[in-house]
Backbone bond lengths (Angstrom), bond angles and torsions (degrees), N, CA, C in turn:
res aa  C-N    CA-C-N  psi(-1)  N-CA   C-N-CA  omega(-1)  CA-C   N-CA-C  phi
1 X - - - 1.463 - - 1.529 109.28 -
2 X 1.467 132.64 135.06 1.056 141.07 -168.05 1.526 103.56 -103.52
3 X 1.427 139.12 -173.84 1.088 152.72 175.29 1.476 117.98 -86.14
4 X 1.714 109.90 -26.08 1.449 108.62 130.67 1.006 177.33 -134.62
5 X 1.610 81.01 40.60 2.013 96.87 138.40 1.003 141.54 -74.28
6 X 0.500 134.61 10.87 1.707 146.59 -177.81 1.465 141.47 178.78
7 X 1.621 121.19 133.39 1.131 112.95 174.11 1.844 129.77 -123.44
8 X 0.710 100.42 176.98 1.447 96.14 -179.73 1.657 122.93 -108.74
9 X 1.149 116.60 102.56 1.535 119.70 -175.20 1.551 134.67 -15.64
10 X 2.022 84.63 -67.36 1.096 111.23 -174.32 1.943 117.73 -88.09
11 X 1.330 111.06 13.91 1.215 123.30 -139.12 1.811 95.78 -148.35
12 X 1.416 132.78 16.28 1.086 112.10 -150.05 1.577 136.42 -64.50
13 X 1.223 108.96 8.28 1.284 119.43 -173.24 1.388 84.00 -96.34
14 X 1.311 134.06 -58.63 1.153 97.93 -177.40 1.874 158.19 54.71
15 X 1.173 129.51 39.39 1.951 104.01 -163.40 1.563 81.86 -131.49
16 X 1.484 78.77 -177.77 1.769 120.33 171.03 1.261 112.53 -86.91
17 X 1.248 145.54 147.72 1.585 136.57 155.34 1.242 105.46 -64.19
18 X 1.527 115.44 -48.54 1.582 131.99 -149.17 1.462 103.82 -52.38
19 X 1.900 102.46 139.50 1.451 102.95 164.06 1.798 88.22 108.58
20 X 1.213 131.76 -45.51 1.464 111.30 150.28 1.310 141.30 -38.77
21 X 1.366 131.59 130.93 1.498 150.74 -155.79 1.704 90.10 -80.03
22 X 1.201 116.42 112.18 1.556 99.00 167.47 2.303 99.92 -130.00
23 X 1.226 124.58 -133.29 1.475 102.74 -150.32 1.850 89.85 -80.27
24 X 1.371 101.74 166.53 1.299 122.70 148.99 2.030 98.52 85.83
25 X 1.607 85.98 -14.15 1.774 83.87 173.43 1.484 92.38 117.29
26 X 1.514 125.77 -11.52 1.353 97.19 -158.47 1.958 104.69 -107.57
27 X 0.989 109.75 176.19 1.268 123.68 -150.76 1.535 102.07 -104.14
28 X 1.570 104.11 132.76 1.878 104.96 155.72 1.033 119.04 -51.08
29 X 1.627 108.42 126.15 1.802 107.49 167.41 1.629 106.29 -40.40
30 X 1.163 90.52 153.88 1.854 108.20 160.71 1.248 96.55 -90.17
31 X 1.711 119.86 132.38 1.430 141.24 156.66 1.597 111.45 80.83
32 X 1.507 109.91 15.95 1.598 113.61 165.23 1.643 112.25 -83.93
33 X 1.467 102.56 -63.91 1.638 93.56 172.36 1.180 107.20 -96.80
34 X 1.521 105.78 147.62 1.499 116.80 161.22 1.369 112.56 -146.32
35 X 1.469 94.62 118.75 1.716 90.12 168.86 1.365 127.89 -105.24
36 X 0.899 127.90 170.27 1.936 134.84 -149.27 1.519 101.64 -152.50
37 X 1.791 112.71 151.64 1.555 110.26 135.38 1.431 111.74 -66.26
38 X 1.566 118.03 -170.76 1.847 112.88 171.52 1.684 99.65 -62.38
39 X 1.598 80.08 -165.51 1.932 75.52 -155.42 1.442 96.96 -138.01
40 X 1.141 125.03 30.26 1.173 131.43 172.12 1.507 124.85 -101.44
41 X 1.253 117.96 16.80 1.548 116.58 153.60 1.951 103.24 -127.99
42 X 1.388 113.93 40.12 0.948 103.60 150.36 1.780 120.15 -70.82
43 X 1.274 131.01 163.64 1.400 176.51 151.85 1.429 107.04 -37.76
44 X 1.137 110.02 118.61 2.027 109.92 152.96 1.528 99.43 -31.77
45 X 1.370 132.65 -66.58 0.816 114.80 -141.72 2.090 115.69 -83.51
46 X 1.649 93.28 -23.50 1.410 97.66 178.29 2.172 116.49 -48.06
47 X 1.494 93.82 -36.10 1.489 104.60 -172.17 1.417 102.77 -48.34
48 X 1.318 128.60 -50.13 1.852 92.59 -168.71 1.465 106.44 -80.37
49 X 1.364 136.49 -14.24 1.275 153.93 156.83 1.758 94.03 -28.45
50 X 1.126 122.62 -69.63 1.442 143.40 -162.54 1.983 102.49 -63.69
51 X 1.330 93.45 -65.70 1.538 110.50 -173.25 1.767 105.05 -63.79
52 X 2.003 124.23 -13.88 1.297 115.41 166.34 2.064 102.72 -60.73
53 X 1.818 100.82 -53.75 1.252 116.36 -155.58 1.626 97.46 -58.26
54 X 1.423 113.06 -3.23 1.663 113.06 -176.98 1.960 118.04 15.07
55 X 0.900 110.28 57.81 1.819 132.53 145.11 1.767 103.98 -9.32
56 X 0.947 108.53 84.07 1.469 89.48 155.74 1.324 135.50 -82.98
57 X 1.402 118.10 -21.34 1.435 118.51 142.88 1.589 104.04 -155.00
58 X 1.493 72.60 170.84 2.029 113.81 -153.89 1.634 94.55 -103.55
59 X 1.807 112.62 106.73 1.588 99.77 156.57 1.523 112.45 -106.80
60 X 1.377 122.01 131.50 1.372 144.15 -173.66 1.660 96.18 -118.05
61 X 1.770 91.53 106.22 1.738 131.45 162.72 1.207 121.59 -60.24
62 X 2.029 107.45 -20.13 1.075 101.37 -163.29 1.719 110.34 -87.54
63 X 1.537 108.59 176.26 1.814 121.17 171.66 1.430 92.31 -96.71
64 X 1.329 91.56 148.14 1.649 109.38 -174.29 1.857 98.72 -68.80
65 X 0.709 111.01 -12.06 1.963 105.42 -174.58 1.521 86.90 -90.16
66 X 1.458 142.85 -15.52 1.739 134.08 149.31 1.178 108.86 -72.65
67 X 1.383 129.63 -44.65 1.719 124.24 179.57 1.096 101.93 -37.26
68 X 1.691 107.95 -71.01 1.896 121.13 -155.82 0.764 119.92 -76.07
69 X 1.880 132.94 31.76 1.289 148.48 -175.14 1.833 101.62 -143.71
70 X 0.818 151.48 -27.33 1.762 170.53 -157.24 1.394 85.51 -116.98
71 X 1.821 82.38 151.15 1.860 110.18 171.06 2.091 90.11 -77.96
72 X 1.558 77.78 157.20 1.408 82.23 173.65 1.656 124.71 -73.57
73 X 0.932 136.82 160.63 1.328 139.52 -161.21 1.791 86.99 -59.15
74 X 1.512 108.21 173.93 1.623 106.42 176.14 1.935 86.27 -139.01
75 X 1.490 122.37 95.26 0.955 127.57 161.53 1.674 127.99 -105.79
76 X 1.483 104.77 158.38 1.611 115.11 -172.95 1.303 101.53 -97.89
77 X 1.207 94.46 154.43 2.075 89.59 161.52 1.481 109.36 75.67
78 X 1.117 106.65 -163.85 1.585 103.65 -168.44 2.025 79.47 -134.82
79 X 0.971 103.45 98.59 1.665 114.94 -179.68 1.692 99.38 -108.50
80 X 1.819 102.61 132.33 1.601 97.94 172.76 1.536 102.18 -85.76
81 X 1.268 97.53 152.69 1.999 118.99 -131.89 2.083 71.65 -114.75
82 X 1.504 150.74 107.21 1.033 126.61 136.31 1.236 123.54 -132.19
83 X 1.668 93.59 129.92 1.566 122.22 174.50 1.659 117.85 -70.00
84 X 1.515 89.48 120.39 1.730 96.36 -169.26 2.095 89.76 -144.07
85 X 1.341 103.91 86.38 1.179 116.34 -179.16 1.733 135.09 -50.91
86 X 0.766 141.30 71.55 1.759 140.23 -156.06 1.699 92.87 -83.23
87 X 1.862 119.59 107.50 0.961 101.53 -156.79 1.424 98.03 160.51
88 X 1.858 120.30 108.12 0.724 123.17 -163.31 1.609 104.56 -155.91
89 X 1.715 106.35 98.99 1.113 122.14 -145.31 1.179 104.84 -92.08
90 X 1.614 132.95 -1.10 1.857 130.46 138.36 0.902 112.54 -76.20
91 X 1.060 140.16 -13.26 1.738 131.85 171.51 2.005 110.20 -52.97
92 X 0.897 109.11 113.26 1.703 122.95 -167.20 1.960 97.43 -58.24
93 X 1.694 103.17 -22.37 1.593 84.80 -162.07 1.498 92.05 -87.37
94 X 0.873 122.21 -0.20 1.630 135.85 -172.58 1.092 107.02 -91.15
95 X 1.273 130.00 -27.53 1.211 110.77 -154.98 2.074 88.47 -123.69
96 X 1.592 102.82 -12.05 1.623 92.05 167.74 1.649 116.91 -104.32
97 X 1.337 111.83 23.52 1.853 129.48 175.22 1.933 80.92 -105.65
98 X 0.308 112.40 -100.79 1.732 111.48 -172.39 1.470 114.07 -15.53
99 X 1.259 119.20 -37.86 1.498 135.82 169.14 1.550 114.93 -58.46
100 X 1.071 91.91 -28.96 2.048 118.16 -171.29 1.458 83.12 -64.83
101 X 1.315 100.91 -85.20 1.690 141.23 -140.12 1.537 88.32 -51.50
102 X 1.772 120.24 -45.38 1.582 126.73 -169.38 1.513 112.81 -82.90
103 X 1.121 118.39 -19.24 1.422 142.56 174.35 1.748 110.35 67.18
104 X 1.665 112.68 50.71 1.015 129.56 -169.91 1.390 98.08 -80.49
105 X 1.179 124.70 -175.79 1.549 143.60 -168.21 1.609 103.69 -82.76
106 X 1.485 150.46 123.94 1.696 125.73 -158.03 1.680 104.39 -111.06
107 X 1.977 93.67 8.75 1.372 93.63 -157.94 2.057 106.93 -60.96
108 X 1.118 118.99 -4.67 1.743 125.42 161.24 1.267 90.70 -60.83
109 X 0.985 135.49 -50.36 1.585 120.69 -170.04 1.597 131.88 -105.33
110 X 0.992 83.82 50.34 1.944 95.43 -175.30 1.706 106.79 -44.43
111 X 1.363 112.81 -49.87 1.070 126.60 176.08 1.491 135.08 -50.16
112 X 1.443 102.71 -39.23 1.481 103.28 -170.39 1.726 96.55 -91.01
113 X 1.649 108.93 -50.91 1.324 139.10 164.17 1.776 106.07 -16.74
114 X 1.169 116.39 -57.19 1.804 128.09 -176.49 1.798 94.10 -66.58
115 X 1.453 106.26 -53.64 1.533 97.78 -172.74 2.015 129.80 -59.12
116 X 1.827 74.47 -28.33 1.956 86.86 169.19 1.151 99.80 110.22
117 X 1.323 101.33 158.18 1.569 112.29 175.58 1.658 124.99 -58.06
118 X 1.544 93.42 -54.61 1.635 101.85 174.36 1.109 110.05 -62.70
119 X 0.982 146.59 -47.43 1.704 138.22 153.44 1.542 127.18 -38.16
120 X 1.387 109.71 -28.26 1.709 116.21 159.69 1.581 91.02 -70.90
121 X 1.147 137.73 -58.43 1.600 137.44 -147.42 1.605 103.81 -73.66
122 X 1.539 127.60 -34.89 1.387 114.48 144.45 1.556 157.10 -61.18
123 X 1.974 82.40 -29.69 1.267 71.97 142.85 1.562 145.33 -63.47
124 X 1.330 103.98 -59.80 1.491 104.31 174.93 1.406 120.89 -36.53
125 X 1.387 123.28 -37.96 1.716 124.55 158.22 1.249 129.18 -36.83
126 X 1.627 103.76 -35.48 1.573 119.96 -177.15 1.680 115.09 -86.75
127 X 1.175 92.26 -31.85 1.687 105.52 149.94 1.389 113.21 -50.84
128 X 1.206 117.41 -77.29 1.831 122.58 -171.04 0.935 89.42 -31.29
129 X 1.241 146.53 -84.33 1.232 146.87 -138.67 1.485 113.51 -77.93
130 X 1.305 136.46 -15.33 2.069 148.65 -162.62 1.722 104.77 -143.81
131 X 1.179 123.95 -14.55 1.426 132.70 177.87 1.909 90.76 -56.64
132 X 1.578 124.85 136.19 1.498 117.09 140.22 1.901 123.78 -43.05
133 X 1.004 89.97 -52.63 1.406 100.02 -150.44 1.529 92.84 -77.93
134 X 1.554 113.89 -47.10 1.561 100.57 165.63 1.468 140.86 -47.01
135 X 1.497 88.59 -42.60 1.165 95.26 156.88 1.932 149.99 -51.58
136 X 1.214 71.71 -47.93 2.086 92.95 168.12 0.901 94.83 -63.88
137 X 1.366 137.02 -93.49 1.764 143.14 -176.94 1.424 128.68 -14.17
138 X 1.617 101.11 -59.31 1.564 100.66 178.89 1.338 97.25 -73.63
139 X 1.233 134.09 -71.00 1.778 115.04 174.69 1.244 125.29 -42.45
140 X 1.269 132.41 -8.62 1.556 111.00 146.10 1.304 124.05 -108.46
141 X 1.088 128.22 10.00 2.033 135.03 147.55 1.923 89.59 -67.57
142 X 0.952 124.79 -44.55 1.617 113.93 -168.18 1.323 113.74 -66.95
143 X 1.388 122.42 -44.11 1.296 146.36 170.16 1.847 108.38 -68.90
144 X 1.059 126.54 -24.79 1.369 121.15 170.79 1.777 103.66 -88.04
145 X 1.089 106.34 -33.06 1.858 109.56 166.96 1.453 105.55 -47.34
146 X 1.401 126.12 -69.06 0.911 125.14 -170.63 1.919 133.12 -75.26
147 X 1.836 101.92 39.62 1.256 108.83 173.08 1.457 95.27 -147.53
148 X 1.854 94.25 124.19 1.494 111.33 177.76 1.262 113.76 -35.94
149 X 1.392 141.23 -14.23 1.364 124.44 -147.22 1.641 94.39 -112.17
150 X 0.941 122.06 -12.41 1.598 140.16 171.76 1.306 119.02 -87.80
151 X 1.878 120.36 8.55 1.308 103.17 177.54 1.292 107.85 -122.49
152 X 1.112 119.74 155.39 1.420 147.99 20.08 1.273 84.93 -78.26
153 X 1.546 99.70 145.69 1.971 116.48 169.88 1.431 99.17 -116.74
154 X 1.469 103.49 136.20 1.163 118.45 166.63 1.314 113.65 -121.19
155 X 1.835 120.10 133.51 1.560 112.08 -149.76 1.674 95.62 -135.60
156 X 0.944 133.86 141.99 1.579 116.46 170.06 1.452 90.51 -156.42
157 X 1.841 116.00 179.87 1.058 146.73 130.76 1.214 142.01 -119.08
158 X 1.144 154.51 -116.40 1.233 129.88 165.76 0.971 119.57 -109.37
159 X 1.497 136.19 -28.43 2.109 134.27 156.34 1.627 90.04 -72.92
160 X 1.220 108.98 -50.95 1.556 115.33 -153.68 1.335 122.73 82.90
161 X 0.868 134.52 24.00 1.806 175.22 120.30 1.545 111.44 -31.79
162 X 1.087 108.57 -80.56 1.641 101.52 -160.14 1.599 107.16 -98.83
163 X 1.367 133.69 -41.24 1.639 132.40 -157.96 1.776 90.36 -85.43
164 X 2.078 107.22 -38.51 0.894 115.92 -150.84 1.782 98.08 -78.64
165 X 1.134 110.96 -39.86 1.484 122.49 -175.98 1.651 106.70 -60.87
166 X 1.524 127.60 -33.58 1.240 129.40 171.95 1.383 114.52 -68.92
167 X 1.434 133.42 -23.81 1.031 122.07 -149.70 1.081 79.17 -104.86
168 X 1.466 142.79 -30.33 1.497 140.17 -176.08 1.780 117.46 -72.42
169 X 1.785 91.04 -30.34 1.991 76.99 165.82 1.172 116.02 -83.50
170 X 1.963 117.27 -16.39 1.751 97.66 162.84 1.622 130.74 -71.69
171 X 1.305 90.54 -20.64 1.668 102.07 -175.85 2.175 104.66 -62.20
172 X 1.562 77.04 -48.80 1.726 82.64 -177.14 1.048 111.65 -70.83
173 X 1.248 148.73 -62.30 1.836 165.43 150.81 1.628 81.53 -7.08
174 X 1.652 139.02 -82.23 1.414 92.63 -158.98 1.540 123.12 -107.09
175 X 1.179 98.92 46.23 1.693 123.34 170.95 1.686 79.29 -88.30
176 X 0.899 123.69 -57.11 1.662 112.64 -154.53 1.648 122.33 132.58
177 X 1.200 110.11 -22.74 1.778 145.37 -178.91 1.223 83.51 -41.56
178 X 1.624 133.12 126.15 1.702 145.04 162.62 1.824 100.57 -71.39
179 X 1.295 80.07 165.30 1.524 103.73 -159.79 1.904 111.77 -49.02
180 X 2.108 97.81 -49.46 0.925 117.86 -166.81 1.641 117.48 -58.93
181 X 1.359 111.22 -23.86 1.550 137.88 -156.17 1.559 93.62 -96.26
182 X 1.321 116.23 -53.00 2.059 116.42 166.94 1.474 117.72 -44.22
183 X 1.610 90.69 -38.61 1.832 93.37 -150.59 2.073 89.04 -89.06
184 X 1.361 124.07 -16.27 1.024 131.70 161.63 1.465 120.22 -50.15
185 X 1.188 106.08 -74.76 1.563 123.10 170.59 2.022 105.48 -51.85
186 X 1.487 137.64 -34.48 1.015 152.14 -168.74 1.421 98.73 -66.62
187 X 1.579 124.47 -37.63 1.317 117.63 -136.57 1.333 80.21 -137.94
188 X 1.267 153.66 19.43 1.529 164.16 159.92 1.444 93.49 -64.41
189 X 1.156 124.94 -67.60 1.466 136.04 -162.98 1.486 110.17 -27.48
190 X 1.519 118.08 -59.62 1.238 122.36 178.52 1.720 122.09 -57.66
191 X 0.923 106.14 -44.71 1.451 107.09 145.09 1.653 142.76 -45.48
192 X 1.191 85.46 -34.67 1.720 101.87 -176.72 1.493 121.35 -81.75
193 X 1.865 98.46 -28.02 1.410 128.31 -172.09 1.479 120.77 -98.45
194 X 1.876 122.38 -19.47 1.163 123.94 -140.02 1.722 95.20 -80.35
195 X 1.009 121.77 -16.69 1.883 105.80 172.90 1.210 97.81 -59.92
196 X 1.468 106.77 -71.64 1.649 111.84 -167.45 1.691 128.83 -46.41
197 X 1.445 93.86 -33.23 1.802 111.73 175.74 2.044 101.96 -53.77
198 X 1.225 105.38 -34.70 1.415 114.74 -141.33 1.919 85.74 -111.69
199 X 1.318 120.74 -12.41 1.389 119.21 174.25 1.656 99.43 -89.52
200 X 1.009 118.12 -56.40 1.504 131.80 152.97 1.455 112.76 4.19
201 X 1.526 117.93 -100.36 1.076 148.38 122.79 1.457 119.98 20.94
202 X 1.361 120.79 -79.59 1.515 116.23 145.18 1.194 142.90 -31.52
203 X 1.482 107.10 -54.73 1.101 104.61 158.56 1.719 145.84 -72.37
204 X 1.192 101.98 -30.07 1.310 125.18 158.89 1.853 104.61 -47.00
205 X 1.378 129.10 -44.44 0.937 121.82 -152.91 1.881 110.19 -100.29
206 X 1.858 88.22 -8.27 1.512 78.20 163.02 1.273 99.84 -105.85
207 X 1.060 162.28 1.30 1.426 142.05 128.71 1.296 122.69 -13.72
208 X 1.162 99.53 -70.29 1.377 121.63 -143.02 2.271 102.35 -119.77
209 X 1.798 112.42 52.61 1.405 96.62 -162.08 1.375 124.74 -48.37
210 X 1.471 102.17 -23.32 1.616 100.95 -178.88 1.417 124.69 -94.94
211 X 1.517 109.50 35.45 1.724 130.35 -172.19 1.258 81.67 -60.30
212 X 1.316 117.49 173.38 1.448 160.19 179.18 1.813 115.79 -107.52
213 X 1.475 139.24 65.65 1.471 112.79 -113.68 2.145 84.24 -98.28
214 X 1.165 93.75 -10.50 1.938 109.31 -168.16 1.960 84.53 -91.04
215 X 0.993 124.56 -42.55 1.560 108.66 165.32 1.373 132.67 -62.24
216 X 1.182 105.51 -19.66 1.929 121.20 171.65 1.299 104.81 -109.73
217 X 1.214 142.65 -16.29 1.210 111.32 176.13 2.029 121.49 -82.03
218 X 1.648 97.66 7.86 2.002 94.38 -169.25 1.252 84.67 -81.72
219 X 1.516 121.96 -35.32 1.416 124.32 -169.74 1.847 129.64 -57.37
220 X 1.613 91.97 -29.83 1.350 109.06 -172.26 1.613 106.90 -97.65
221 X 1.328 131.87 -7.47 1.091 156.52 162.53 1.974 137.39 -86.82
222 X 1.661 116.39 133.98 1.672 95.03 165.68 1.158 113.06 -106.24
223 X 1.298 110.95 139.91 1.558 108.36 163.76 1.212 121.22 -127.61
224 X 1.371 112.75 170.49 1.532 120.41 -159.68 1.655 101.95 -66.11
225 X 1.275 126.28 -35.58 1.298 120.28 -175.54 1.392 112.33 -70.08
226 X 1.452 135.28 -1.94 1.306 141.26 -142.14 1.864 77.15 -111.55
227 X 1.701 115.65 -69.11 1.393 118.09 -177.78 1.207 96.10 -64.59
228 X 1.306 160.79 -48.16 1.616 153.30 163.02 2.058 120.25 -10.08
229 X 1.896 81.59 -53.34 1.491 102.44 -177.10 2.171 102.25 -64.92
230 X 1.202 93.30 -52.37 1.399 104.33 172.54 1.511 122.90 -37.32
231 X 0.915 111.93 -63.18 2.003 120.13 -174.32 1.415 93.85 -84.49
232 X 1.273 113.77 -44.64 2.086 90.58 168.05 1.662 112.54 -53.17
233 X 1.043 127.97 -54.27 1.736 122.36 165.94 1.237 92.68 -26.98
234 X 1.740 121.06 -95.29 1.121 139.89 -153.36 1.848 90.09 -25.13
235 X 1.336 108.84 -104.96 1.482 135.28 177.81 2.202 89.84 -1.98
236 X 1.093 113.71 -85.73 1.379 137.98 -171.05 1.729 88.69 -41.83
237 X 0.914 151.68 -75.39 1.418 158.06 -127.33 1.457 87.54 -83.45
238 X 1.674 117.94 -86.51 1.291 166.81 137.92 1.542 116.00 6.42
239 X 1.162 106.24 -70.78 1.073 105.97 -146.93 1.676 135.37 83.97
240 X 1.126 106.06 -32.30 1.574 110.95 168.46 1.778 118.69 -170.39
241 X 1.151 124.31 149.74 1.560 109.68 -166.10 1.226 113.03 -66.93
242 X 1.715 111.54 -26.50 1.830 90.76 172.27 1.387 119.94 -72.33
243 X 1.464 119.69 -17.87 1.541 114.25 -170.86 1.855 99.62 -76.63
244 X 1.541 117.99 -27.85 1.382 117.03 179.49 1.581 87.87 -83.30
245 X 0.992 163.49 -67.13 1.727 133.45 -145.81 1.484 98.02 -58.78
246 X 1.518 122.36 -34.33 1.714 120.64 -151.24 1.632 80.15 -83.91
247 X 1.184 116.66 -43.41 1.872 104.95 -143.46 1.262 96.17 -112.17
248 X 1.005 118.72 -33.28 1.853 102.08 -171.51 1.790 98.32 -99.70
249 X 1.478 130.16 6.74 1.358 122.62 -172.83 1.526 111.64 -131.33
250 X 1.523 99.04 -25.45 1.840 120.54 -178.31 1.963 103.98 71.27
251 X 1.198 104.78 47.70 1.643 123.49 -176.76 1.638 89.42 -96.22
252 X 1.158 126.08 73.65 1.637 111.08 162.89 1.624 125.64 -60.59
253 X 1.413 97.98 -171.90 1.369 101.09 179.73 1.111 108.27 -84.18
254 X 1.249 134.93 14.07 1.453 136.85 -163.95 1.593 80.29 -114.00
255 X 1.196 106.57 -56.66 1.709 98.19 -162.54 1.470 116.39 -54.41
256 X 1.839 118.44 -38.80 1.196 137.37 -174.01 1.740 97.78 -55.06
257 X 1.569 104.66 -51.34 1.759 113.43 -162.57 1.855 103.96 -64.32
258 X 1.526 126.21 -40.43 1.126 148.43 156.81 1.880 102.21 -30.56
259 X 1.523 96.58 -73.49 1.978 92.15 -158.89 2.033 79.31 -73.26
260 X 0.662 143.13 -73.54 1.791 126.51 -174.60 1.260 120.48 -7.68
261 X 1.063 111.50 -64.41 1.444 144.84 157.57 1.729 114.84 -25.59
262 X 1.285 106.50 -57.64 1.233 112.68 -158.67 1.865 105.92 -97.09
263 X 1.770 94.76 -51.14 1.281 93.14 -176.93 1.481 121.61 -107.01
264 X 1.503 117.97 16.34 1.713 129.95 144.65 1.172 138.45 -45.76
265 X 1.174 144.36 113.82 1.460 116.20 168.99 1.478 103.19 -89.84
């Protein structure tokens, strides 16, 4: 099953990688990667949808203080379930994007608050890439990609937007996949999402009448400056994205030759 065949209701971002050009010319399998938001307001009907794409395992981006608030995932099959958290709950931009989203008072954050939301939302990019814990995590979701016994992988977080969208330009970056073809697939989302972004939104705003609705929407959204902020880390840290998968993620050349290998045709 390809990315277009099928979609998922409850899930609409939803896709396939497969069918992208990555090195040497050759192409992502169809129905090896798939990335998702969480998957717990899928649909009666999404499940046999899910149980075709048969998952052999499930990586969950999320922190358990997102688990114990969300329906539980709604999976088929007996998929290995691993939690590898991206998520660092003293981090100030973290903890004033949540403030957004709850429509709490931001006056703790005068600071970040003056700079703007989308400027909180790069930061956190600059994180993905210099965070510890991000670091460990996304290099071992990359490193679990690259063993046959883990595929089809199914990877999400909770929009599946931002932790989920990073882990997909490392996944693609060392498939070989060019820049233009990531940042394609990166920026799909908003498209994929804009009913729901905009049901969101509504609702949020009768909650909450005196929301802020241009302060929540960078949050509920990707943009190019968000992956922009990202490869400047990379570049700045690094020096170049292969020296960050090998050195700042522990993605060797063994691991790179492995996911080629596995998820090439």
């Amino acid at each position: 099953m390809s990315g277009r065949d099928w979609e998922l209701v409850g899930a609409p971002n939803a896709r396939d990688l497969g069918g992208l050009v990555g090195a040497d010319g050759r192409r992502v399998r169809p129905g090896a990667l798939i990335r998702t938001p969480a998957l717990g307001r899928l649909t009666d009907e999404d499940l046999p949808v899910l149980a075709k794409l048969g998952p052999a395992c499930v990586v969950d981006l999320r922190d358990h203080s997102e688990t114990a608030v969300a329906p539980p995932d709604r999976l088929t099959g007996q998929p290995r379930v691993v939690h590898l958290p991206v998520h660092d709950a003293e981090h100030p931009v973290f903890t004033y994007v949540s403030a957004v989203l709850l429509g709490h008072d931001l006056g703790a954050y005068a600071g970040l608050a003056e700079e703007g939301t989308p400027a909180a939302m790069a930061a956190i990019y600059r994180w993905f890439v210099s965070g510890e814990s991000a670091r460990a995590n996304f290099g071992t979701a990359v490193r679990l990609a690259a063993r046959a016994e883990n595929l089809p992988l199914v990877y999400h977080c909770s929009a599946g937007k931002d932790r989920t969208g990073w882990l997909t330009v490392l996944l693609l970056s060392a498939l070989g996949v060019d820049e233009a073809a990531i940042r394609a697939d990166y920026l799909a989302n908003n498209r994929l999402t804009e009913s729901l972004r905009e049901v969101l939104l509504e609702a949020m705003r009768r909650r909450m009448p005196e929301l802020d609705v241009e302060a929540v929407r960078p949050v509920l959204e990707v943009r190019e400056e968000y992956l922009d902020a990202a490869y400047a880390e990379v570049r700045r840290v690094h020096g170049s994205f292969g020296a960050y998968l090998r050195d700042g993620l522990g993605v060797t050349d063994d691991v790179v030759t492995a996911l080629r290998t596995h998820l090439l045709e």
